[in-house]
BAMARNU-853365 format. One record per atom (N, C-alpha, C, O): atom name; x, y, z; residue in three letters. Coordinates in steps of 0.05 Angstrom, whole numbers, plus 32768, in hexadecimal, padded with zeros to 4 digits. Example, Ala and Ser with C-alpha at 12.3 -4.5 7.8 and 13.67 -1.06 7.14 Angstrom:
BEGIN
+-------+------+------+------+---------+
: atomo :    u :    v :    w : residuo :
+-------+------+------+------+---------+
:     N : 8108 : 7F8E : 809C :     ALA :
:    CA : 80F6 : 7FA6 : 809C :     ALA :
:     C : 8108 : 7FBE : 809C :     ALA :
:     O : 811D : 7FBE : 80A9 :     ALA :
:     N : 8101 : 7FD3 : 808E :     SER :
:    CA : 8111 : 7FEB : 808F :     SER :
:     C : 8102 : 8001 : 809D :     SER :
:     O : 810C : 8017 : 80A1 :     SER :
+-------+------+------+------+---------+
# end
This chain:
BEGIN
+-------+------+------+------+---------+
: atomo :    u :    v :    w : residuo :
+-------+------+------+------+---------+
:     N : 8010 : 7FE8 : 8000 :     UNK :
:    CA : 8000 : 8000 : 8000 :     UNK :
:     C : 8011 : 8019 : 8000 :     UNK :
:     O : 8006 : 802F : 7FFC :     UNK :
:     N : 8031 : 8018 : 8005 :     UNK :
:    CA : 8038 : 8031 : 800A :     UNK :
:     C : 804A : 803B : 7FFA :     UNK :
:     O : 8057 : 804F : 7FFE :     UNK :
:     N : 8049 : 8026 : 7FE3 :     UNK :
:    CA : 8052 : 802B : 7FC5 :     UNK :
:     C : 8039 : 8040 : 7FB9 :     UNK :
:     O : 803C : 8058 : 7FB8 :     UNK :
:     N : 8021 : 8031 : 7FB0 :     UNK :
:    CA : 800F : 803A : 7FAC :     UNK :
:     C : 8001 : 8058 : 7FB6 :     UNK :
:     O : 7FF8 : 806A : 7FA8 :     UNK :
:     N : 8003 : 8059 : 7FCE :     UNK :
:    CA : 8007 : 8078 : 7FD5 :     UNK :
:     C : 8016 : 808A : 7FD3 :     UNK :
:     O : 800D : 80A0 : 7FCF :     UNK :
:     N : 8029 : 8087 : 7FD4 :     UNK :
:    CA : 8044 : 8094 : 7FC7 :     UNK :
:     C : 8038 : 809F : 7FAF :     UNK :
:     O : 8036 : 80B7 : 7FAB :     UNK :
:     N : 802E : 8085 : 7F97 :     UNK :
:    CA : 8036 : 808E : 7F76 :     UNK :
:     C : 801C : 809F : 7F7A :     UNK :
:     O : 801C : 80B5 : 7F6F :     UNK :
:     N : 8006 : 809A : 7F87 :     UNK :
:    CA : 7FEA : 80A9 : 7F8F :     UNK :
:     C : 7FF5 : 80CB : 7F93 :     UNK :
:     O : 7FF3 : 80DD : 7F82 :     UNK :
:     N : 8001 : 80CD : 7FAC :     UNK :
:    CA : 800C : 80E2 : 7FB3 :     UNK :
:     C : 8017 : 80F0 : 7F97 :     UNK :
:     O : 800B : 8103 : 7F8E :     UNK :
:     N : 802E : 80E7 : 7F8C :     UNK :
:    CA : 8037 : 80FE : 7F7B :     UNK :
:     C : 8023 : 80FA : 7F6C :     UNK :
:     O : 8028 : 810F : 7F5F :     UNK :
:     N : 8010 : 80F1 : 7F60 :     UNK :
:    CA : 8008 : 80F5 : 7F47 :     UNK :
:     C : 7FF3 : 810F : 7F4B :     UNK :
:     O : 7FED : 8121 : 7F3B :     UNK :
:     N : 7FE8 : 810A : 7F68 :     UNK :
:    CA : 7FD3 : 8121 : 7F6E :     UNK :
:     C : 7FE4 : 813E : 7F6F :     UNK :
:     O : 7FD9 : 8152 : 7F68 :     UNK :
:     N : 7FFE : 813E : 7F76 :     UNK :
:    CA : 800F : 815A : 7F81 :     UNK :
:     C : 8015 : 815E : 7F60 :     UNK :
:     O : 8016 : 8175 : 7F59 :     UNK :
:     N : 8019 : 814B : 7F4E :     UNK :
:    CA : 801A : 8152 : 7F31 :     UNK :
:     C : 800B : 815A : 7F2A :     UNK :
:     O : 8010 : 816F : 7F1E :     UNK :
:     N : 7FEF : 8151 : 7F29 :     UNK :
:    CA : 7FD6 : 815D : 7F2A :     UNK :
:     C : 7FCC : 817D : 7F2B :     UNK :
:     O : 7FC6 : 818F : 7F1B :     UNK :
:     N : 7FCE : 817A : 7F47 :     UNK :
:    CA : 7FCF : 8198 : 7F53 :     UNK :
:     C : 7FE1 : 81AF : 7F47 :     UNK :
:     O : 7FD7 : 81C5 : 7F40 :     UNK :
:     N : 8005 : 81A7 : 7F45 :     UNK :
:    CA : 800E : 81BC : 7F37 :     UNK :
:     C : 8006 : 81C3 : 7F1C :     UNK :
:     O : 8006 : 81DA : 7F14 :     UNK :
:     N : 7FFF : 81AD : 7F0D :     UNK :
:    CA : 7FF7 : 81BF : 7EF5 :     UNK :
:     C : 7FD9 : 81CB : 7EF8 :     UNK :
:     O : 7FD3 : 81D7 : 7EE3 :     UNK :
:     N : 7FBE : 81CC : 7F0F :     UNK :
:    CA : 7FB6 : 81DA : 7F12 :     UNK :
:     C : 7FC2 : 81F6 : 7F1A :     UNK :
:     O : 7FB9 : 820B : 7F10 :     UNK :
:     N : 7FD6 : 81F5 : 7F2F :     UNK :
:    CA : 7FDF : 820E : 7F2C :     UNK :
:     C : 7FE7 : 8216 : 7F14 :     UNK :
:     O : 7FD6 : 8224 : 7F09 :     UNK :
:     N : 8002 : 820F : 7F04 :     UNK :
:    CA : 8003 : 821E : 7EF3 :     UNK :
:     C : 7FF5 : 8223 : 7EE2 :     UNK :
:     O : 7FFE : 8234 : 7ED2 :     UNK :
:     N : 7FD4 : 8216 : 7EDB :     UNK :
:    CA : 7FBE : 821E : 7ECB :     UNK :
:     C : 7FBD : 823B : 7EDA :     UNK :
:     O : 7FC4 : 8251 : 7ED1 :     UNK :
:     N : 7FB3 : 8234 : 7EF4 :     UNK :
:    CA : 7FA8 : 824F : 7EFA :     UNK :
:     C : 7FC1 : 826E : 7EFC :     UNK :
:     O : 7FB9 : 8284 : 7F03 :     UNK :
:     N : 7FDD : 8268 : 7EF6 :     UNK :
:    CA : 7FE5 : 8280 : 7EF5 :     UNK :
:     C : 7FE3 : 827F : 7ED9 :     UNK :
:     O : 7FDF : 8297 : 7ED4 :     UNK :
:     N : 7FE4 : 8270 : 7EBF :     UNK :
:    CA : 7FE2 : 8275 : 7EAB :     UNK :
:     C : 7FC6 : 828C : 7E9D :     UNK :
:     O : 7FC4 : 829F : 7E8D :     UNK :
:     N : 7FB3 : 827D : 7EAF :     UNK :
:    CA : 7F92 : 828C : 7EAD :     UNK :
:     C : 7F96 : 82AA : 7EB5 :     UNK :
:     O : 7F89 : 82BD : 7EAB :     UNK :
:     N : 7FAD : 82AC : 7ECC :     UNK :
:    CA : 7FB3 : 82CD : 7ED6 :     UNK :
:     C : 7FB8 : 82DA : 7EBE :     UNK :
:     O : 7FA9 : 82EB : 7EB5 :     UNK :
:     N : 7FCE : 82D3 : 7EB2 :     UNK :
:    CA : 7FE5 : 82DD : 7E9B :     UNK :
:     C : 7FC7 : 82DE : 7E8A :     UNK :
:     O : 7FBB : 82F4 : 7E8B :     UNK :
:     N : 7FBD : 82CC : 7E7F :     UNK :
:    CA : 7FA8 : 82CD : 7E6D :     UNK :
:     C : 7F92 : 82E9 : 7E78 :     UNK :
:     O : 7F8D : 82F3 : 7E62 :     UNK :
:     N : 7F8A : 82F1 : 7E82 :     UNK :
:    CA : 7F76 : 8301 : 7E8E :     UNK :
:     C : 7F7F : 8319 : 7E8B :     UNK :
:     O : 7F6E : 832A : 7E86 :     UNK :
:     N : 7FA7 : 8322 : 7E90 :     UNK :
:    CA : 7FB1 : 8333 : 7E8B :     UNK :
:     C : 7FB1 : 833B : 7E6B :     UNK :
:     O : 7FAC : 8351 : 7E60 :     UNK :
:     N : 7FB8 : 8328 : 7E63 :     UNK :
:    CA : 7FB8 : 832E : 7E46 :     UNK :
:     C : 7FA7 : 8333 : 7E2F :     UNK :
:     O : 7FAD : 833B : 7E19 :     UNK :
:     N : 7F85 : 8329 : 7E3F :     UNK :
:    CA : 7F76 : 8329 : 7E37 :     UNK :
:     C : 7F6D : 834C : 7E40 :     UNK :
:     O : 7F67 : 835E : 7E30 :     UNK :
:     N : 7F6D : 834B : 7E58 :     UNK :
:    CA : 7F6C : 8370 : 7E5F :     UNK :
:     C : 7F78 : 8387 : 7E50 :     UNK :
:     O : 7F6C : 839C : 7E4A :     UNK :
:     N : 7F93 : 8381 : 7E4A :     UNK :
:    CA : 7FA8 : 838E : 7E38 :     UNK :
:     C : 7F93 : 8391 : 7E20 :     UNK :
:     O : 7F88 : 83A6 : 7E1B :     UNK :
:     N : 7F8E : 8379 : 7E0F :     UNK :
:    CA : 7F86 : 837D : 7DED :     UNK :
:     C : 7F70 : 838A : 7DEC :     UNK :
:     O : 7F69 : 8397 : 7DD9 :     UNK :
:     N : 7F5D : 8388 : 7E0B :     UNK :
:    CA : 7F43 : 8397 : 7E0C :     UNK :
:     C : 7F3F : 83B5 : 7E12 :     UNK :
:     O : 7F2E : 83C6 : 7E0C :     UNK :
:     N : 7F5B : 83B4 : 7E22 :     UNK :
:    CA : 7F64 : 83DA : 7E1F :     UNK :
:     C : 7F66 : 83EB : 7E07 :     UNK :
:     O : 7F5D : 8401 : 7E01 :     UNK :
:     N : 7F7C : 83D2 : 7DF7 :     UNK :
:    CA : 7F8C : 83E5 : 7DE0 :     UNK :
:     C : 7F79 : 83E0 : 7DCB :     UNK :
:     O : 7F73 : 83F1 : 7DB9 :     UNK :
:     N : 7F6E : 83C5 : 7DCC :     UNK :
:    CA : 7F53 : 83C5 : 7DAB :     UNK :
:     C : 7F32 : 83D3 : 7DAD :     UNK :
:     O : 7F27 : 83E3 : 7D9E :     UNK :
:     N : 7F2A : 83C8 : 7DC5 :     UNK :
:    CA : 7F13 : 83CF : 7DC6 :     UNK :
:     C : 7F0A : 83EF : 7DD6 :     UNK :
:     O : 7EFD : 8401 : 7DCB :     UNK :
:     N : 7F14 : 83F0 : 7DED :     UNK :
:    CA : 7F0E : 8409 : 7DFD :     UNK :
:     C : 7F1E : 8423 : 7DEB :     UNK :
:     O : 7F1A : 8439 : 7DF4 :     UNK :
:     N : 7F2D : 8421 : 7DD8 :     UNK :
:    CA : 7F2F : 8437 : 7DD7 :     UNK :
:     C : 7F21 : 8446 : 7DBE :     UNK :
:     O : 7F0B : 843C : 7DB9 :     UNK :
:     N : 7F2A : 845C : 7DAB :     UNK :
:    CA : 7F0D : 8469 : 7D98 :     UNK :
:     C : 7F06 : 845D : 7D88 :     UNK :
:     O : 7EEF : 8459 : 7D80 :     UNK :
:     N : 7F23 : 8451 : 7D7C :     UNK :
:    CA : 7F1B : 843B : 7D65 :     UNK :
:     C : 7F11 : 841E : 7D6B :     UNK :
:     O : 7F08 : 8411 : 7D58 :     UNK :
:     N : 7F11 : 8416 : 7D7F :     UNK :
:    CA : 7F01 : 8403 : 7D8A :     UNK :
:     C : 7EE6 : 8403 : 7D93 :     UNK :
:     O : 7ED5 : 83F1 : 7D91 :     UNK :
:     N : 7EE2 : 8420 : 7D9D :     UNK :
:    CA : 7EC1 : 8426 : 7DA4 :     UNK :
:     C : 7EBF : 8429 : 7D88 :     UNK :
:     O : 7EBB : 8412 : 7D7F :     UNK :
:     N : 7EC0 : 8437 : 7D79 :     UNK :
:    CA : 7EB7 : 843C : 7D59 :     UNK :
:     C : 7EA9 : 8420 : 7D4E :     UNK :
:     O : 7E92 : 841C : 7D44 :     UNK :
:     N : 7EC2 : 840B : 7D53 :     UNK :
:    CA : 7EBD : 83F4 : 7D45 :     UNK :
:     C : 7EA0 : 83EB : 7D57 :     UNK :
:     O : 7E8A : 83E5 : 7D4E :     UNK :
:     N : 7EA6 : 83EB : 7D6A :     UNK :
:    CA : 7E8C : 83DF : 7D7A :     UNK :
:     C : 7E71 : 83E5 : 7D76 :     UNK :
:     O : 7E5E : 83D5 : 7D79 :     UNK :
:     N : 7E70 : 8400 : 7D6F :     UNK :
:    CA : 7E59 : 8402 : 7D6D :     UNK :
:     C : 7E55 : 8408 : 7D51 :     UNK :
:     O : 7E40 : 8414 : 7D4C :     UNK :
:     N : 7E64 : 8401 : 7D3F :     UNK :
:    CA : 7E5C : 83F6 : 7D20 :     UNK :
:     C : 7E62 : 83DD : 7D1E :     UNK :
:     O : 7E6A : 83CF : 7D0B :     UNK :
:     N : 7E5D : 83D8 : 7D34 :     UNK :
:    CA : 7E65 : 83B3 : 7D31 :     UNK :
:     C : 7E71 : 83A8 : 7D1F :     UNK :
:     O : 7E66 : 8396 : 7D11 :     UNK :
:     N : 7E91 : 83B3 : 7D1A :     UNK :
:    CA : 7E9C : 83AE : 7D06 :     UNK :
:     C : 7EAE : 839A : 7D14 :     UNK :
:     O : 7EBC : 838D : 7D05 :     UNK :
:     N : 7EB0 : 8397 : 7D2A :     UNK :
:    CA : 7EC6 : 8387 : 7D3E :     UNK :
:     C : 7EB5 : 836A : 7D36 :     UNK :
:     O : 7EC2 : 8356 : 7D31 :     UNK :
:     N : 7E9D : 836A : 7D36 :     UNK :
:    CA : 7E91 : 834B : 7D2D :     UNK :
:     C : 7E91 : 833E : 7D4E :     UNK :
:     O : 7E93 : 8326 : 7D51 :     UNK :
:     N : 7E90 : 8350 : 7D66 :     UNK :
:    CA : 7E8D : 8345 : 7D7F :     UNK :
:     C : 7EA2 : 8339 : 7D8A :     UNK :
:     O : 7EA2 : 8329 : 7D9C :     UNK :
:     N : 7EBA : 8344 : 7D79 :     UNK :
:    CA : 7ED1 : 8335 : 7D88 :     UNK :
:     C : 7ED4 : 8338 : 7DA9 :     UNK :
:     O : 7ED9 : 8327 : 7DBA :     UNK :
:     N : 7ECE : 835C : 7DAE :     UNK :
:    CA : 7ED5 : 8366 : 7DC0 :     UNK :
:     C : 7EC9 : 835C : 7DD6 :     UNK :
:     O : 7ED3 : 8354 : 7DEB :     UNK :
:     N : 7EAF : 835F : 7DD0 :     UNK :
:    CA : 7E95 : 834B : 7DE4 :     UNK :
:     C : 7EA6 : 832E : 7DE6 :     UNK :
:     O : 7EB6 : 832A : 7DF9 :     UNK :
:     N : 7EA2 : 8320 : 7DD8 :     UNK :
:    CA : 7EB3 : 82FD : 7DDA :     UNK :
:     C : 7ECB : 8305 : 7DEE :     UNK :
:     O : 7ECB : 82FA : 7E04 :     UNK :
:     N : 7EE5 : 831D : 7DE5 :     UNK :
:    CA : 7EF3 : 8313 : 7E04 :     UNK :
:     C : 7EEA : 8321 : 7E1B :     UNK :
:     O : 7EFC : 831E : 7E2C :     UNK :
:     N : 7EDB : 832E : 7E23 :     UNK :
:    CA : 7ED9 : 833A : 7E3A :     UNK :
:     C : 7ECA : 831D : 7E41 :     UNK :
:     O : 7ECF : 8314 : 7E57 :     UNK :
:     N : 7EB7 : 830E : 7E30 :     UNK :
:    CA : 7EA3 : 82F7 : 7E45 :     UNK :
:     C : 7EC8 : 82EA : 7E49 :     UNK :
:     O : 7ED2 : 82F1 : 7E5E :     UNK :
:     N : 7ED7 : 82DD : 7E39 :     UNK :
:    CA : 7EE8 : 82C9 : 7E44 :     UNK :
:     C : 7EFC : 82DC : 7E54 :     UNK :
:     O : 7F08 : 82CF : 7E65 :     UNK :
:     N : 7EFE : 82E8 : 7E54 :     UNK :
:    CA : 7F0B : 82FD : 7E71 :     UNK :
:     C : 7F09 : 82F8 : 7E86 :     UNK :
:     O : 7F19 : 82F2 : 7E97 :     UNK :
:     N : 7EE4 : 82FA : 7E83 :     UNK :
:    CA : 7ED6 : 82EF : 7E99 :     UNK :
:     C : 7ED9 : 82DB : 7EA4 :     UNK :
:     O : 7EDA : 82D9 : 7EBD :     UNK :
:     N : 7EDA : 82C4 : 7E91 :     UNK :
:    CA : 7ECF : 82AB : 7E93 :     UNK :
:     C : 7EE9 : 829F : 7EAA :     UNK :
:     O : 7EE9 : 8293 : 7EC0 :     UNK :
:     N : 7F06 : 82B0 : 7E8E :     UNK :
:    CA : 7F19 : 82A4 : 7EA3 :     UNK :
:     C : 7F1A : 82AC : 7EC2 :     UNK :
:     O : 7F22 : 8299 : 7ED1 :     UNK :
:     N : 7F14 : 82C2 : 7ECE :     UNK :
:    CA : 7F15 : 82D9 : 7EE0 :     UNK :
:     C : 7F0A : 82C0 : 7EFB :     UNK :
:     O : 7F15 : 82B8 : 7F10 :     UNK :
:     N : 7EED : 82B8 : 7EED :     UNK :
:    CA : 7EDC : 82A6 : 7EF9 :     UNK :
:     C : 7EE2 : 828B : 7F06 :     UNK :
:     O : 7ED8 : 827F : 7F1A :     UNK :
:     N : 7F00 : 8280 : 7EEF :     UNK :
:    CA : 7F0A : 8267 : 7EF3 :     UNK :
:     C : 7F1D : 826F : 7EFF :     UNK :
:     O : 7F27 : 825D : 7F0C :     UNK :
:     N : 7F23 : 827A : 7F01 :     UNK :
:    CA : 7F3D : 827E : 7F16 :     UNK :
:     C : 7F3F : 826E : 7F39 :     UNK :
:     O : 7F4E : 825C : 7F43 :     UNK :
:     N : 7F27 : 827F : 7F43 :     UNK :
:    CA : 7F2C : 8278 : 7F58 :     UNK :
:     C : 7F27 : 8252 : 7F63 :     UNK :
:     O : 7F2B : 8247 : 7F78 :     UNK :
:     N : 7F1D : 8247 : 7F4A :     UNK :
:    CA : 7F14 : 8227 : 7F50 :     UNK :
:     C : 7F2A : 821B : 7F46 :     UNK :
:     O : 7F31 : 8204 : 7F4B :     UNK :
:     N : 7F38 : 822C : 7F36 :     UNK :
:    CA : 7F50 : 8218 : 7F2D :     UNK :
:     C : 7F64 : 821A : 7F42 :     UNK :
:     O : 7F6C : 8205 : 7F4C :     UNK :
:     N : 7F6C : 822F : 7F49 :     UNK :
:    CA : 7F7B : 8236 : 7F67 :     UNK :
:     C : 7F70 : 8227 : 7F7C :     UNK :
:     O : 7F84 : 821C : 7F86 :     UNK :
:     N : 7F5E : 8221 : 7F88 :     UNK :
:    CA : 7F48 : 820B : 7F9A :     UNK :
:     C : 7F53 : 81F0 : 7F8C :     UNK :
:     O : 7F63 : 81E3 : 7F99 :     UNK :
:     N : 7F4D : 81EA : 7F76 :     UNK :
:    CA : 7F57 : 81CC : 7F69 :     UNK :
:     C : 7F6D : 81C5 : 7F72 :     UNK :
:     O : 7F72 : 81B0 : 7F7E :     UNK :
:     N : 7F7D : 81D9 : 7F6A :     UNK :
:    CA : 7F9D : 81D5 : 7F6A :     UNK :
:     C : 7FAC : 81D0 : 7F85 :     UNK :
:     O : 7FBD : 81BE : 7F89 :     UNK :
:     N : 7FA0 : 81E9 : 7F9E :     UNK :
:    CA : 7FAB : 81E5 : 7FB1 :     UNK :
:     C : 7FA5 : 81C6 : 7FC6 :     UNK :
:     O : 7FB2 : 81BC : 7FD9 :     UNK :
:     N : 7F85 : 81BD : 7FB6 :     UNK :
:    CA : 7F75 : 81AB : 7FC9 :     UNK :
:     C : 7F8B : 8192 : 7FC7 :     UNK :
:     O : 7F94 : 8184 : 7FD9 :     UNK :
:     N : 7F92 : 8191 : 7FA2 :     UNK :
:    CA : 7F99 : 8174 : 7F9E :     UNK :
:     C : 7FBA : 8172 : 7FA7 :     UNK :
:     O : 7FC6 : 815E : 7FB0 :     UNK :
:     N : 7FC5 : 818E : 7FA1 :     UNK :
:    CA : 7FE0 : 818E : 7FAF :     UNK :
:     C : 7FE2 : 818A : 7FD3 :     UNK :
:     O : 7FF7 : 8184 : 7FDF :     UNK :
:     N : 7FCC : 818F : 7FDE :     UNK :
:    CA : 7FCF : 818F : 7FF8 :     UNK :
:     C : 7FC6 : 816A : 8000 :     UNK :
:     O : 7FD1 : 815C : 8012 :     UNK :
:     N : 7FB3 : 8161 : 7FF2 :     UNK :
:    CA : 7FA9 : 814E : 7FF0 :     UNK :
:     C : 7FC8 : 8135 : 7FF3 :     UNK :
:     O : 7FCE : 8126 : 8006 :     UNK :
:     N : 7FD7 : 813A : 7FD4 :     UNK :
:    CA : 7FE8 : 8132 : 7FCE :     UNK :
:     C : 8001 : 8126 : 7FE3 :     UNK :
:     O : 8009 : 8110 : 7FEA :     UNK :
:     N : 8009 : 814E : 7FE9 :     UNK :
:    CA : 801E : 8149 : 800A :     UNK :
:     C : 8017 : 813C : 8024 :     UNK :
:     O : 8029 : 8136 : 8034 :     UNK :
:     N : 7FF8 : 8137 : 802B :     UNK :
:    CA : 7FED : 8125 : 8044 :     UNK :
:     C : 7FEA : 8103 : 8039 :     UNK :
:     O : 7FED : 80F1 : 804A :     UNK :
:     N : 7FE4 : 80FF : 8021 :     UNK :
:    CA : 7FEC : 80E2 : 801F :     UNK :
:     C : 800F : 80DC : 801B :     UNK :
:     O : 8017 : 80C5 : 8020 :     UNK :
:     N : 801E : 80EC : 8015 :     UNK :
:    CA : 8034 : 80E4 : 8012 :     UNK :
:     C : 8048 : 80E4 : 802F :     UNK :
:     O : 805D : 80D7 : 8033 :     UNK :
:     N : 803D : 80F3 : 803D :     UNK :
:    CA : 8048 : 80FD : 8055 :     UNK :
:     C : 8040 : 80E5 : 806C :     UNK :
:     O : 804E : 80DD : 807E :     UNK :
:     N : 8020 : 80DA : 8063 :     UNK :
:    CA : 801F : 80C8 : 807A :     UNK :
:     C : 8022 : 80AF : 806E :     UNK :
:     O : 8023 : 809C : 807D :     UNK :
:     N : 8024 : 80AA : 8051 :     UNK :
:    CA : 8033 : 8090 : 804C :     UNK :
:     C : 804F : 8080 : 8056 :     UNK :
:     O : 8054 : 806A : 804E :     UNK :
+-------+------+------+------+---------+
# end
């Protein structure tokens, strides 16, 4: 059994980190998504486009996935820390 928890253990702490690094990736993503929505959409030539709907709703599409990511953030951070913490208590009491 204490083979088997072991390979249990890391696979969950493997697990977990690449939830973390999803969720700092989703940060970076949110930034960047903020940036293109400053410089394309919010400014004259972006309102212009908007409301000649010449943008074809791009601008709308990233503000929802902005969102969307904004939203996932905090469950992927929850995922990540649960299965990494998960991970270090079976390996610790194996």
């Amino acid at each position: 059994m204490g083979r088997l928890s072991k390979v249990a253990s890391i696979i969950l702490i493997m697990l977990g980190g690449i939830a973390l690094v999803a969720w700092g990736g989703a940060g970076y993503a949110v930034s960047l998504y903020d940036e293109g929505i400053e410089d394309n959409c919010d400014s004259t030539v972006g309102t212009i486009a908007q409301i000649t709907e010449w943008d074809d709703g791009q601008c709308d599409d990233a503000r929802e996935t902005k969102e969307a990511l904004e939203n996932a953030r905090p469950i992927i951070l929850a995922v990540g820390s649960l299965l990494v913490g998960l991970g270090l208590i079976v390996y610790i009491r194996s």
